[in-house]
Each structure stands twice: as C-alpha cells, then as structure tokens.
N, C-alpha and C positions, 0 to 999 in steps of 0.2 A: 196919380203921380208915378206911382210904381211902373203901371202898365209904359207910362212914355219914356222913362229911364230906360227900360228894358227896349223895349223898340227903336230909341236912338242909338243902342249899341248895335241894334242885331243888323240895323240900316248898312251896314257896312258895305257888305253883301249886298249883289243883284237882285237876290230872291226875297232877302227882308225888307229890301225898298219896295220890291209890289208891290210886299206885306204891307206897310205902314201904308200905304195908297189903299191899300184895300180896307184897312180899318179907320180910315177916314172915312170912308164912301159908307161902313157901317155903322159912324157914328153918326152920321147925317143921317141916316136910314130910320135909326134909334130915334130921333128928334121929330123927325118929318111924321114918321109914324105913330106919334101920341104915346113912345115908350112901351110899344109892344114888350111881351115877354119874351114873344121869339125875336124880337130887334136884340132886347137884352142880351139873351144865348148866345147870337151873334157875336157878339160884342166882345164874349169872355171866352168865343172858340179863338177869337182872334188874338189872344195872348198866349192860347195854348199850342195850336196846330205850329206845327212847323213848315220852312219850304223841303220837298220832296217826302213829305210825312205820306204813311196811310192813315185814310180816314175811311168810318164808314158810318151810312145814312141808312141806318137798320129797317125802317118806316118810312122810304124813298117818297110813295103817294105823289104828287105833281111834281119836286124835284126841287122844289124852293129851296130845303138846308142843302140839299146837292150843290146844285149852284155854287153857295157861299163856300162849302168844302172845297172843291173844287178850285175856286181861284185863291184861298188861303194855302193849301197845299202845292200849288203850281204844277207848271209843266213837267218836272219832276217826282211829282208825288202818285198815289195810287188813290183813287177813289172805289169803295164798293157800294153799290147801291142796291138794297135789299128788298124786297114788298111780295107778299103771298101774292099779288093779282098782276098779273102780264099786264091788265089794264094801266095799273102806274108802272110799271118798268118804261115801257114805252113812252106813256107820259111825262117821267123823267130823261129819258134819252131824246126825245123833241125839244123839250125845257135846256137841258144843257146846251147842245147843237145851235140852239138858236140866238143864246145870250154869251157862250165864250167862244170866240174864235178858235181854227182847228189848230193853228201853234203856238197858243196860251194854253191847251185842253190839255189835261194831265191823262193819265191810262184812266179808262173808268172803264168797271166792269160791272153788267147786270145781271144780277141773283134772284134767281124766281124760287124763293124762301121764306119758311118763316123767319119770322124774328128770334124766335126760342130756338132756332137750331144753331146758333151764329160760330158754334165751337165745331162744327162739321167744315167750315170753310177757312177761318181762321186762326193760325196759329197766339200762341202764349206769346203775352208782352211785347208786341207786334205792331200794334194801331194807335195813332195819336190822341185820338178823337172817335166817339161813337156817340150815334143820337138816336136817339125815338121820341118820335111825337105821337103818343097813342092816339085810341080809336080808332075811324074808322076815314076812308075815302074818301074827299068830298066828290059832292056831285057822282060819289059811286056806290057798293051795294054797302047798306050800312049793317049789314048783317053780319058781313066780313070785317071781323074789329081785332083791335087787339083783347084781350082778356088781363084778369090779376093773375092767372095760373100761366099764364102763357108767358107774361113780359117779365115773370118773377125770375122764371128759367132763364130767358133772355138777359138778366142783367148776372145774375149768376157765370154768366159766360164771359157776358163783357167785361166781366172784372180780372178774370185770367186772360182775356187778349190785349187786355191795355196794358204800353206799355210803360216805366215809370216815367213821371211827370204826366200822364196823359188825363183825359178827360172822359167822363159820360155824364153827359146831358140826356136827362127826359121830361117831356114836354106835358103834361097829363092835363083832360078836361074834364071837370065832376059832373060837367052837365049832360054827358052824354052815357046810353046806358051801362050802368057798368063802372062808370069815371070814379067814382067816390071808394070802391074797392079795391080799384088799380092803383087810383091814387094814394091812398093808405097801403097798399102793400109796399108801394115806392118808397114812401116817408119810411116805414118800420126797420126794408131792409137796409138802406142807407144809415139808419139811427142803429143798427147792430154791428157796423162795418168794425175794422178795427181802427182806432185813430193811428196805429203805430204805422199805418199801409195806404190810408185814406184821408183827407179832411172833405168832409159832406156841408153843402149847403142850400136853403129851398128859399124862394119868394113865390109871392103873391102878390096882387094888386087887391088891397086889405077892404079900398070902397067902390071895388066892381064885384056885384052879387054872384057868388059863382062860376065868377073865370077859371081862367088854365092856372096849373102852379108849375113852377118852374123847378126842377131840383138838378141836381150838378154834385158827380164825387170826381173829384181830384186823386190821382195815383200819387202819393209821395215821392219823389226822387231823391229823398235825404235819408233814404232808409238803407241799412246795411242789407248784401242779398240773404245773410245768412238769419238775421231777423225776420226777411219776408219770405223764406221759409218756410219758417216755423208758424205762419202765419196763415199761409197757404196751408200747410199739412192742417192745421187747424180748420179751416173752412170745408177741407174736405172733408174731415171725421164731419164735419154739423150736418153736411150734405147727405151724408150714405145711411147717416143719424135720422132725418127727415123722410126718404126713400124707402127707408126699411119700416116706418110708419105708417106709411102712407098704401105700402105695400099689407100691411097689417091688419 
C-alpha cells in the first residue's frame, strides 16, 4: 500500500510514470517467475532508485541487475557497472545494448574492478542504489568469486557512498564455495549497523534447501547531518580499530 501511495504521487512527473511502468513490468517478473529473490530485489529497488539517480551494480556478471538499474534510473540517471573480469563487462555492455534502446539508455560506464575497491571510483553519499550478487560468473571461471574478506571491505564502502534514503542490496548463495561465510559476514555486519543511520533487513525462501538470502540496509533520510556524523566518525575509529589488528 505504501509502495503505490508513494508512486502515485511521484507519477506526476514524466520520469516517475516510466517508473510506475517499470514496476509494473517487475511485478509481473516477481509473479511469472515463482517469487525469485532477485524478482524480490527488484521489486524494492523499484521504491528506492530515483529518476536521474546513480546506481551502481558492483557484481555486473551478465548484466541482469544492470538492466533493471538502468531503466529505473532513466535517461537521466548514471549507471556504474563493476566486475573484476572484462569477460562480464562486456557481457553487461551486449546485455544493456540489446534490451534498452539508445534514447531510453542512461550514461553507463564500465569498471574493470574489484568490488572492495568501490571508494577509489565513488564519491560519499552519492549513489542511490548498490548491489552485489556474490560468487562467482556463471558459465565463467569459478575460481574468480567474490570472498567474505573481499565484499566485507566492499560494503564498508558502500555504506559511505550511499546516499541518504538509498539502498544496498546483496544477493548471497551458501551453496557455493565460500557462500555460508560471505554470507554470515553480510548478516553480522548489517546486524552491527547503527539503527540511528540504517534500518537492515534479510529473507530467505525458508522451504528451498540452501537457497540465496537476500539482505538489503536502507540509509535513513530522517537523520539530522550532525547525528550522522557522529556516526560516521564512529565507524571509522571501528575501522582503523580492526586494521590496526589485523595489521598485529
């Protein structure tokens, strides 16, 4: 109910009527598709993303959450599309290309990056939307995955480039090697956030034997800046706290 309140105001606008056209088209996606996890994702970028927002798809791999960024955000908005392997860059920029026309297609730019490096491209409080769907390639080399050491740094960043009201979506599978310690690092550090800055939330599909879990933090936008300051200063003493450990 919430979600269509909101979206019949925002209708007003050329850009929020896409919108509402395009989260139609994800709610049928959601349906058709037997309630994927990533239909879900879908689902709740599509409340959050704005038109002319950046978004960015940190774990590009074929280009699927591209895609949906992409025509959420609009012709005005900025897409970054991330992935350690030129193999998916490409494979994302074919994927785009071929499913949005070139004057629906927002700027999109491709980053042959890690995921953990995301604070080298991105500025603070900046992005609407960030996603990863760990592991690894399909149908590519599966040796190249993401890690728990890797996407911990990675979210650690994303949390100072989103900006308030925004969103980070990640997509984790336990069945894959490695999945159950990603995944548990994801849950831990979402579960340590501060509520005064974040509200955090995770599903699962409770009677499929070791599916994906789905988790999502929310940037507050009801927070005064001089709170999420002190918020900030705070996560960074934990960080230099952790480094100088680890360094130990």
């Amino acid at each position: 109910m919430l979600h269509s309140i909101r979206l019949a105001t925002r209708s007003r606008t050329s850009g929020w009527a896409r919108q509402c056209k395009t989260r139609t088209a994800l709610v049928d996606e959601f349906y058709r598709q037997g309630a994927r996890l990533t239909s879900l994702s879908h689902l709740l970028w599509s409340d959050i993303v704005r038109p002319g927002d950046t978004v960015l798809d940190a774990t590009c791999g074929n280009g699927f959450d591209s895609v949906v960024l992409a025509r959420l955000c609009g012709r005005q908005g900025n897409v970054l599309c991330v992935d350690i392997q030129e193999q998916a860059l490409a494979s994302t920029k074919a994927h785009l290309e071929s499913v949005i026309p070139l004057d629906e297609r927002p700027h999109i730019e491709y980053i042959h990056e890690s995921h953990c490096r995301l604070d080298h491209f991105v500025r603070p409080n900046s992005v609407g939307l960030i996603c990863f769907n760990a592991g690894y390639l399909p149908k590519g080399d599966h040796t190249l995955c993401t890690t728990a050491a890797t996407t911990r740094k990675a979210l650690d960043a994303a949390a100072q480039a989103l900006r308030p009201g925004g969103m980070l979506s990640v997509l984790c599978y336990i069945k894959q090697t490695g999945g159950t310690d990603e995944c548990e690092t994801v849950r831990s550090w979402m579960a340590a956030l501060e509520t005064e800055e974040f509200v955090c939330g995770h599903m699962e599909v409770l009677n499929r034997s070791q599916g994906p879990q789905l988790f999502s933090a929310w940037k507050r936008d009801d927070v005064s800046e001089e709170r999420r300051q002190r918020v900030a200063q705070k996560r960074a003493r934990a960080k230099k706290k952790r480094e100088t450990q680890n360094v130990c």
